[in-house]
N, C-alpha and C positions, 0 to 999 in steps of 0.2 A: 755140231758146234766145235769150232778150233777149242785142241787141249791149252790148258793153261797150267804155269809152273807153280801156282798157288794153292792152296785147298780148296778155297773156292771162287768163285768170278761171276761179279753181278752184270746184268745186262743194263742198258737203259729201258725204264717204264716208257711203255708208248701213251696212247690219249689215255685209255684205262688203267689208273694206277698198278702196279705190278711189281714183283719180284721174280727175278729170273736169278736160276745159279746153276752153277754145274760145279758140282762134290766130287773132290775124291772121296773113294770109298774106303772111309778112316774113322775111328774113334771120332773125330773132329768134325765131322760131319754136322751128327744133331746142334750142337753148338753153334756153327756156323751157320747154319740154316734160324735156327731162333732165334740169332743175333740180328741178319739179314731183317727178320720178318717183325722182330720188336720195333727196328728202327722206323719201318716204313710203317707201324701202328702209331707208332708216337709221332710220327708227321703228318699221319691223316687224321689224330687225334681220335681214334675208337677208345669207345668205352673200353674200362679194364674188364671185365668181367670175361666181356667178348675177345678182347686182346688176349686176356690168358688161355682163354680154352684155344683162340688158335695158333698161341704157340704151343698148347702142350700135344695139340692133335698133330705139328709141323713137329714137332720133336719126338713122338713115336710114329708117324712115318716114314719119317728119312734113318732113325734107330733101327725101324724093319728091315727099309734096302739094305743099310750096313751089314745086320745080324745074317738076313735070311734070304738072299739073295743068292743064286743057284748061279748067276751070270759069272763071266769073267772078273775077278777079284781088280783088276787094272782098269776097267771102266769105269765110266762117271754116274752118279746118279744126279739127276736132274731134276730142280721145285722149278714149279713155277704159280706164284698166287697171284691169281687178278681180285683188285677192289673193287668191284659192280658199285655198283649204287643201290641194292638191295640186296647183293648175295657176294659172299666170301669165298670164290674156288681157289681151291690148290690140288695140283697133279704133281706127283712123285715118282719116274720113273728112273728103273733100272735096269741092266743087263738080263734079266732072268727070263725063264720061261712062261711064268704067270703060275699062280697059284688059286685052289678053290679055298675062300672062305668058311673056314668051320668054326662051333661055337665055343668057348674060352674053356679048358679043363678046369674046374674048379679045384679039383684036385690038387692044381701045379700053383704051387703059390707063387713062384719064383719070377714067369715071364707071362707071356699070353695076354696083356691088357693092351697090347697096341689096338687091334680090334678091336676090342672089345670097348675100349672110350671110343672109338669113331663111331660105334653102333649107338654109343650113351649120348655122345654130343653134337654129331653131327646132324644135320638138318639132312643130307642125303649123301651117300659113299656110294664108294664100289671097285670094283678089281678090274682091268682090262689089259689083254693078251695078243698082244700080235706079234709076235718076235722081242718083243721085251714084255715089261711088267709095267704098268701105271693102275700105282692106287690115287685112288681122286676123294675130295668129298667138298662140303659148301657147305657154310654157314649162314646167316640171313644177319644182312647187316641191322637190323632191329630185333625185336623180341618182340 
């Protein structure tokens, strides 16, 4: 994807509603991503219940890339959420090497919930590694 001098840059949706961006890797990140992704909730008119769990799952994954992201600090990270017609995915990649999923210290009151809500509310997650990092997960556009 050509850089852009913004913090972030939406694509055009194709047939399947969508959000595309590419983030700089900034504080402004998660903001800009939840902003992105509220907008395009409130034009396909989802329930709230469902809108907020996937903003708050799209605001601690692109929060991960930001924090914890091993890649080059100057590269982008990338959402992209397609609207299914039965299923909500979003993929978050970053520069990094990939990482193994472990379970939340309960110990650390401090950080450790990014995971650990995708394992509470997502309908199906997971980690994938090939030269970068894409955490992915889907939500089910009903209950």
């Amino acid at each position: 994807m050509p850089r852009s001098s913004e913090d972030a840059r939406t694509k055009p949706s194709a047939r399947t509603p969508r959000v595309e961006l590419e983030l700089k890797r900034t504080v402004q990140a998660p903001a800009l991503a939840r902003a992105a992704v509220s907008r395009r909730c409130e034009e396909l008119e989802l329930d709230g219940s469902l809108a907020q769990s996937l903003i708050l799952l799209v605001s601690e994954v692109v929060s991960n890339a930001v924090r914890h992201s091993a890649g080059d600090p100057a590269a982008s990270i990338e959402l992209v959420a397609s609207f299914g017609a039965e299923t909500i995915r979003v993929t978050v990649t970053d520069a990094g090497k990939g990482f193994t999923p472990r379970p939340r210290d309960p110990g650390r009151t401090h950080d450790g919930y990014g995971l650990y809500l995708l394992e509470k509310v997502a309908a199906r997650w997971g980690v994938e590694s090939r030269g970068d990092t894409k955490v992915w997960f889907e939500l089910p556009r009903a209950a």
